[in-house]
C-alpha positions in Angstrom: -55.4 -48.0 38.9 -56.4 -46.1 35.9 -58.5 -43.7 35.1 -61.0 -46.1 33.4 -61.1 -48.1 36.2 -61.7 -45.0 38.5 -64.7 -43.4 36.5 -66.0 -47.1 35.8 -66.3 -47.2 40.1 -67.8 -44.3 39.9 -70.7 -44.8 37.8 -71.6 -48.2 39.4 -71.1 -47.0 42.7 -73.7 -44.4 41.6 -76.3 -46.5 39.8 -76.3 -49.3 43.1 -78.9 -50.0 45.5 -78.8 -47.2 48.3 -76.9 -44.4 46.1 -78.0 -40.8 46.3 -81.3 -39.5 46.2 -82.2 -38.1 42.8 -83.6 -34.5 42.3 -87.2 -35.6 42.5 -86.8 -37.6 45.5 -85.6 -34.2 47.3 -87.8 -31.9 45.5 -90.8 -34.2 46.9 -89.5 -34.3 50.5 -89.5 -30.7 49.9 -85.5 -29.7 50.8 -85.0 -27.5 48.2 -87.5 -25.1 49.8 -86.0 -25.9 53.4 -82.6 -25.4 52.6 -84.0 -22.3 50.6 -85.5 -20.3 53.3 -82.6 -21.2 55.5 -80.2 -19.6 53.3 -82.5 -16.3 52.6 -82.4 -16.3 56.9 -78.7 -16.8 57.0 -78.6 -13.7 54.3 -80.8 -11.9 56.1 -78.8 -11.7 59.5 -75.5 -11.7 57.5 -77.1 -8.1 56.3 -78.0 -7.2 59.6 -74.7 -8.0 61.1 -73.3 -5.9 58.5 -75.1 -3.0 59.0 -74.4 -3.1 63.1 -71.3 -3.1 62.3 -71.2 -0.5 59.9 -72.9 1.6 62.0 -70.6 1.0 64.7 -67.6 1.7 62.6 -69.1 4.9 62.0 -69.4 6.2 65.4 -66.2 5.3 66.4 -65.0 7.2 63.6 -67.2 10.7 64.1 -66.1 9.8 67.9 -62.4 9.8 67.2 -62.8 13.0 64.6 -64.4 15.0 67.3 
């Protein structure tokens, strides 16, 4: 199978009834914003979890100096 063959799959497979939603369709069903505030939570308690963790690093460490 070639690579014509391959690409030429591709587009049709893209173009047929029941492909992929296109950008509008998600914008109107409003995912980008969903999928937005989901990551700025996940980065939010990433940061968190970071700083615990820092902080806890830390007193071990003035712990262990003492």
């Amino acid at each position: 199978m070639g690579a014509a063959t391959t690409n030429a799959s591709a587009s049709t497979w893209r173009s047929g009834p029941g492909s992929a939603p296109t950008d509008q369709v998600i914008e109107l069903a409003g995912l980008l914003e969903a999928v937005e505030m989901g990551l700025v939570k996940a980065g939010v308690a990433l940061w968190k979890a970071a700083e615990a963790e820092a902080a806890a690093i830390m007193v071990r460490e003035r712990v262990h100096m003492a």
